[in-house]
N, C-alpha and C positions, 0 to 999 in steps of 0.2 A: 595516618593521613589527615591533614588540616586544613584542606580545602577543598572544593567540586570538580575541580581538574584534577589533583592525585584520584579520588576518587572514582571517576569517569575513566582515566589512563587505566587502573588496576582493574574495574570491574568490566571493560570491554573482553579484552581476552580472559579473564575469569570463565564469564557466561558462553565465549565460541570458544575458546580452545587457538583463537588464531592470533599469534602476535601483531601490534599496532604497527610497525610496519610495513604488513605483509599485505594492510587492507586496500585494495582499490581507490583512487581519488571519486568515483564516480558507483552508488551503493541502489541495489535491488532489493524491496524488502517485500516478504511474501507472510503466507500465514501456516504453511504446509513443508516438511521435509519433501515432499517430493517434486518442490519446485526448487528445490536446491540440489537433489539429487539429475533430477532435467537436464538444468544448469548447467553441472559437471560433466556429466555425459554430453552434451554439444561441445562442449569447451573441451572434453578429454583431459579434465582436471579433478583431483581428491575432491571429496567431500572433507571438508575439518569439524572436528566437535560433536561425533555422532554419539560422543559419552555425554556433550552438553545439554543445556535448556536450550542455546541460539546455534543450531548446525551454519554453516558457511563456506563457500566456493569461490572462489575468484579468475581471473579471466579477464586477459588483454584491459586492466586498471577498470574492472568492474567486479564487484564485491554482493554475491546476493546472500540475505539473511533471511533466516527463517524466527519469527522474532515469536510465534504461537500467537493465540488469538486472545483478542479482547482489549479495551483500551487502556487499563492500568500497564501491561505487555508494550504496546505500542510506545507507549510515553517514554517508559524506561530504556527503550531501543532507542529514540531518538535522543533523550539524554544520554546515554553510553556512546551516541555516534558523536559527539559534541566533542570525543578525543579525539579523532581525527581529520574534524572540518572536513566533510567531504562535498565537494562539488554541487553536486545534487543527487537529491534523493527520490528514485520511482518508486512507488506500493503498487506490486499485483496483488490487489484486492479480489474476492470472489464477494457479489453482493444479490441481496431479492431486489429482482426487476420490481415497483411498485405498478406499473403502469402497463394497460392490455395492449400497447402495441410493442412492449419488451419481450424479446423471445429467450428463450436457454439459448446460453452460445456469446450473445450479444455483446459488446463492449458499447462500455460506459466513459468518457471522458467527463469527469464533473471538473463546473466551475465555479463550485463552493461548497462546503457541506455546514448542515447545522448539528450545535452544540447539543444533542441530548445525550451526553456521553458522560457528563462530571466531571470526567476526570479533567478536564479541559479549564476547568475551572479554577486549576490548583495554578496554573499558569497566567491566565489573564482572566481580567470580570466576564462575563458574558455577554455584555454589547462589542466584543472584539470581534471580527468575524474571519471563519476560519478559510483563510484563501490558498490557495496553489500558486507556484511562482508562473506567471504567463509563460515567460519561454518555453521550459519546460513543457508543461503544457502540448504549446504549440509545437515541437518536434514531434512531442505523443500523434499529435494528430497528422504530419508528415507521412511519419512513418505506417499508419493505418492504413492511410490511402496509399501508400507504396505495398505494401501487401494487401490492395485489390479488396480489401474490407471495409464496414463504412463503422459508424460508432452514433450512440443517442449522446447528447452532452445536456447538463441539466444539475441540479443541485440533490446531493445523497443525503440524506437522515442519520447520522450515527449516534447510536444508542448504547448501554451498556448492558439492556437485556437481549438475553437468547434466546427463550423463550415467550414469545409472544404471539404468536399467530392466529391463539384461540384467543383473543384481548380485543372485543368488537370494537370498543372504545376508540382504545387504542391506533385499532384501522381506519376509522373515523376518524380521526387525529391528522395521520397520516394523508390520508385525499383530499381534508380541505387546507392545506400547504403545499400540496402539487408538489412535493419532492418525486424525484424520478427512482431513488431509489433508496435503499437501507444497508447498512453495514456495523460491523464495530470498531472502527478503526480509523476510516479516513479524516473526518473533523482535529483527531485527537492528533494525528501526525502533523495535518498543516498547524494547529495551532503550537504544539512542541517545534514544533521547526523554526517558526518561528522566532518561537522566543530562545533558539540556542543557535538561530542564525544561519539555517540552514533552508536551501532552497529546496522544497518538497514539490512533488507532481505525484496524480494518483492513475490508475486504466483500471476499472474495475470491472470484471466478469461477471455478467449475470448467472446466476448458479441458480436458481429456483424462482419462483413467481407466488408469492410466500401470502399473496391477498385472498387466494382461492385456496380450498380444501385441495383438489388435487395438482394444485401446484408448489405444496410445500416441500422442501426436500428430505427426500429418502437416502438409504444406504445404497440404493438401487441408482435413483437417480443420479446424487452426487460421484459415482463410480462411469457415470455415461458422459459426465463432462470433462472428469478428469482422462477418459482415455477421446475426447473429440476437440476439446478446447486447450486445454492449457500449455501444450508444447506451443500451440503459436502466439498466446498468451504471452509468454516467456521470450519467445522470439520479438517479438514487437519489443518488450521492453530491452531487450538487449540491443535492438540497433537503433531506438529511440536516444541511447545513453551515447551511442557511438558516434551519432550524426553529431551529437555534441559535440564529443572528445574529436571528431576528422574538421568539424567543420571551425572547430575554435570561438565556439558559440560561448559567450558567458550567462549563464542563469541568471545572474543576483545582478537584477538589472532595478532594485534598490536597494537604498543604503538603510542600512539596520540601526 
């Protein structure tokens, strides 16, 4: 292989298992098998690649992947998606509310996140800032309010550490920047999207409230969201993608 496109073609279906294709013009990217397993089961379609690192399902030209966590993960998923140009790209995200009016449950629509991620850096300087394509976006927020839900929107923090929550500093850091919330991943996708020309959107789920001692999450807790939250999670980003796909909306409303 002698270039970033053989290379991209061969390592997509490598890491899922699913031939180029087979994939969706319009892609779901999560952090968890079992929002692909969901997926499948609404759609009453296979799971593919449950022997791979990136499991995947597809359904009515909507492709969701399970890419694992962290931002080096991320990058690499949007670089592999680079073989087949897709449409637009949603992240259900699961993120810590930073903020005491964030509740578990809530949805997050950001409309920016910042670069503490690094990996982000291997792409552009760090005065680039990492955006979401509006459109997108804005069907995200359609579709919320058509499922009778409302959303905080506001700018996410993504990091590369996981542990941090005992880092007073740290937390200190974080409150005087008024980000709304923290994750590992969202920065890292709009900036990769970017630069491989792909329109990204993020809906991120508050999963813990990670500022207080007893709001950081547990084995207990994260088991209470996953059976109260993420089926509609998942629903929201599937007819978010579709409003697109019926309505003949174009995302890439610039030119790269």
């Amino acid at each position: 292989m002698k270039n970033r496109k053989e290379i991209v073609e061969n390592w997509l279906p490598r890491y899922t298992g699913q031939e180029l294709k087979d994939f969706g013009e319009y892609i779901l990217l999560c952090n968890f098998s079992d929002y692909v397993i969901r997926f499948a089961k609404i759609n009453n379609v296979p799971v593919v690649g449950m022997d791979k690192p990136m499991q995947c399902a597809t359904a009515n030209d909507i492709t969701i992947i399970n890419f694992g966590m962290g931002s080096p993960s991320a990058a690499t998923m949007m670089d592999l998606l680079s073989a087949i140009a897709p449409k637009a790209v949603l992240f259900l995200g699961k993120c810590g509310g930073l903020k005491k009016k964030n509740k578990v449950g809530d949805l997050i629509l950001p409309i920016a996140a910042i670069r503490g991620d690094g990996t982000s850096n291997d792409y552009f300087p760090p005065e680039v800032p990492a955006l979401p394509a509006f459109a997108l976006q804005k069907a995200i927020s359609t579709t919320i309010r058509e499922h009778s839900r409302d959303y905080w929107t506001g700018t996410v923090y993504t990091t590369n550490r996981r542990v941090w929550e005992h880092d007073d500093a740290f937390k200190n850091y974080l409150r005087k920047i008024r980000v709304m919330a923290i994750d590992m991943e969202t920065a890292t996708i709009f900036i990769t999207g970017f630069y491989n020309k792909i329109s990204t959107g993020a809906l991120l789920l508050v999963s813990d409230q990670p500022m207080v001692p007893d709001g950081i999450k547990t084995a207990a807790s994260d088991k209470n969201v996953t059976r109260n939250f993420v089926e509609e999670h998942i629903e929201i980003g599937i007819d978010s993608l579709k409003q697109l796909i019926n309505k003949g909306l174009t995302v890439k409303h610039l030119k790269f």
